[in-house]
N, C-alpha and C positions, 0 to 999 in steps of 0.2 A: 504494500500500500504506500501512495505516496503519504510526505508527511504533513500530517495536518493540525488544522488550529483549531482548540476548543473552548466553545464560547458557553460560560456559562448566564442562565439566566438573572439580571439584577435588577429588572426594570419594574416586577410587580405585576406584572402580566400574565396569568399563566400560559398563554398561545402565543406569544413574543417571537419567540425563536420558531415556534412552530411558522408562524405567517413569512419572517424572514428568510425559512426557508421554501416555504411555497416561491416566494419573492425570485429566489436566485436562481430555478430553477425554471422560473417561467423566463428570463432575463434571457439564461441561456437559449433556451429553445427558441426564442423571436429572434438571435442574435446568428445564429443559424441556421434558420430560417429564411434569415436574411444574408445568408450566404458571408457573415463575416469572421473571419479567423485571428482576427489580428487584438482582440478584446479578449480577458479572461476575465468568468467569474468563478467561482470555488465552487468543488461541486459536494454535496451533501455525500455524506457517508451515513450518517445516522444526526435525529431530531428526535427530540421529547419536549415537555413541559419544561425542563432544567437544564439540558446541553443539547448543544449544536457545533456538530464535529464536520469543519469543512477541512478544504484545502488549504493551508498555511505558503502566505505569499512571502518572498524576502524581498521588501521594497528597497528600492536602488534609486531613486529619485528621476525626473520625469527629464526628458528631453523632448524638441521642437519635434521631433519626428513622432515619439511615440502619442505627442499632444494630437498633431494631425493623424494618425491613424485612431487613436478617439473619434475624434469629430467627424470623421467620414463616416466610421464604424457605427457611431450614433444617428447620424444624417439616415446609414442606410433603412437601422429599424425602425425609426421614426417612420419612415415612407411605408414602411407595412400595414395598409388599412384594416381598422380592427372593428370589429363588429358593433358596438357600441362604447358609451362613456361611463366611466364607473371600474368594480369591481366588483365579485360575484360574494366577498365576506369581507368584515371591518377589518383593519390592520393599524400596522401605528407609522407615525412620523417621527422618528425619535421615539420621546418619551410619553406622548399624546398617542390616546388614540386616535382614527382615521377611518370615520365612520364610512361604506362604501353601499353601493344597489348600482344597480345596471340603467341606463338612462339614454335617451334616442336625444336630449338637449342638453349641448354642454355648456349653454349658460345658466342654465336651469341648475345643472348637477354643481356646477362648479360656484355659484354664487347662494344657493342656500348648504350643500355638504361642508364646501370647504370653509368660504367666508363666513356666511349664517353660522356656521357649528362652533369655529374658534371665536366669534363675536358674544356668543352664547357663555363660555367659561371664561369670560375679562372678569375678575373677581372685584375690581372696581366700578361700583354699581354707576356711576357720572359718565368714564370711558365708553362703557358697557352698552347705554341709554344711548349717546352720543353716535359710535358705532352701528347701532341697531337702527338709528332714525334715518343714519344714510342708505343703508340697503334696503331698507325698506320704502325711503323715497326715491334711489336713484337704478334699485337692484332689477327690476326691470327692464330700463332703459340698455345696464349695462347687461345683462341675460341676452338681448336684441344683437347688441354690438358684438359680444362676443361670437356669437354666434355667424356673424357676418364675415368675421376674419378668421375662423376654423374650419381648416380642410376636411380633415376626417378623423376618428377618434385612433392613434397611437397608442403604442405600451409605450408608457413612461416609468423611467427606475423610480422617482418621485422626490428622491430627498440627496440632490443630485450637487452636490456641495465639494471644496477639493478634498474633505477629510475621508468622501465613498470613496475616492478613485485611488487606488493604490498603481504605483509604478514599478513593477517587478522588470528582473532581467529580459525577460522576453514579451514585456508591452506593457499597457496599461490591463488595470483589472479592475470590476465594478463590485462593490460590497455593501453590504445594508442598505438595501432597496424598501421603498414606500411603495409598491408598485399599484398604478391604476392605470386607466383607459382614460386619455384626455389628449388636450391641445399640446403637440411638440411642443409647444413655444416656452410650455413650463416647464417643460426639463431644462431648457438653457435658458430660462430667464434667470434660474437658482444658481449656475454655474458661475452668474456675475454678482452674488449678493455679496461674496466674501472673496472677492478680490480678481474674479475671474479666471478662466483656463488657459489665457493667452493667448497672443494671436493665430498661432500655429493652428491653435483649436476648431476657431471659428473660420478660418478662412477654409479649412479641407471642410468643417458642417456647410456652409456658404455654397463651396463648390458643389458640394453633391445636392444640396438640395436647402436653395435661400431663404432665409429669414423673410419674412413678408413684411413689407413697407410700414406696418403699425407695430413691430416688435417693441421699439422703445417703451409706448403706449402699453403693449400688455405685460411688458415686464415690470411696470410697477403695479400694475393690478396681479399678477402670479406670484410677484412675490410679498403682497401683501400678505398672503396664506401663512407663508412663513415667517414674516414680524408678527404677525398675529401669533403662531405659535411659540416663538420664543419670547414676546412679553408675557404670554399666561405662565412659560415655563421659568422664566429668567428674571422677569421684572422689569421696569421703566430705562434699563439701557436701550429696550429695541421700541418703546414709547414713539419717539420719532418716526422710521421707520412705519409701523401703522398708520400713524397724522398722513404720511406725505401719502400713501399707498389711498386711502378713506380721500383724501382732495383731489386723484386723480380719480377716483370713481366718481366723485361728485361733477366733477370737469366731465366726463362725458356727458352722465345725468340731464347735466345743464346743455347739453349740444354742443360744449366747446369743442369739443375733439371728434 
């Protein structure tokens, strides 16, 4: 057997690791699927409620080449049209759960699941009110919109940050996956929250398959999902973050954009 890495459970969850590895497993199969080689994810050996025994990577840190054979390798499963938006059971983001159903509207699934649900646990009842009264005046409008600039529903890894992507000897490799059925554009809108993947990244995503002329626009509403998740989990450093995320939804709302 190769040698592998065991993950035990700490998160308080008991299907944690179970859904994680649902996650890595379906990752690989679209990745495949999608005719690409050049990605590794770890493959399962055994899962319980308590350990999750994958493949154990030795990261060697990332070069411009292995960035671009990322970004194509992501471009390419992105491009694999998936039957609907959603997921078929709840899973987690982190440390949150990630409540999931199967949906034919991904502004519908994506502005009451994702936004609605983390708006929902702001345990500052003012935020909370505040947050709520814009989805609810403006969640519509932007349900409409989004909906106008999504192609078709992708697997997305979900929690698609530089700390999942490992750079081993022989490429990059993707790990603890959020996985659902939505808009590509949120899988790389997350890859710029925390400093981005590089140029190398986006330019081989780009080539295979471009960013659509409103990305800037939906990257602060995608990744409003996740300031919202890490103020509930983190507290008032990711405050901002949400504000500026809640003023571009309102900016559509309003027909600016």
């Amino acid at each position: 057997m190769a040698n592998t890495h065991l993950k035990h459970n700490t998160t308080g969850y008991a299907d944690a690791l179970i859904c994680e590895a649902e996650g890595l497993e379906r990752l690989a199969s679209a990745l495949d699927e999608a005719g690409v080689t050049g990605i590794g994810v770890p493959k399962v050996y055994r899962v319980d409620e308590n350990e999750l025994e994958i493949t154990a990577i030795r990261s060697s840190g990332g070069s411009d080449q292995a960035r671009a054979v990322l970004g194509e390798g992501l471009a390419r499963m992105h491009g694999l049209r998936q039957n609907a938006y959603g997921w078929g059971r709840d899973n987690y983001i982190g440390l949150s759960p990630q409540p999931n159903r199967w949906c034919d509207n991904w502004g519908e699934f994506f502005v009451r699941d994702r936004l609605g649900y983390q708006v929902s646990r702001i345990r500052n009842s003012g935020q909370r009110s505040r947050f709520q009264k814009a989805l609810e005046e403006h969640g519509g409008t932007l349900m409409n919109w989004l909906n106008a600039h999504c192609e078709h529903p992708s697997l997305l890894h979900g929690d698609l940050w530089n700390g999942n992507v490992l750079y081993g000897t022989d490429g990059p490799w993707l790990i603890d996956p959020a996985v659902y059925c939505g808009d590509r554009e949120a899988d790389i809108a997350m890859t710029q929250m925390f400093g981005g993947f590089g140029e190398a990244f986006y330019r081989a995503y780009d080539a295979q398959y471009p960013r659509t002329p409103v990305y800037d626009v939906k990257r602060e509403i995608y990744n409003l999902y996740h300031y919202l998740n890490h103020y509930n989990l983190f507290g008032g450093g990711y405050l901002g973050g949400c504000q500026s995320g809640i003023a571009t939804v309102e900016s559509i709302g309003r027909g600016e954009i």
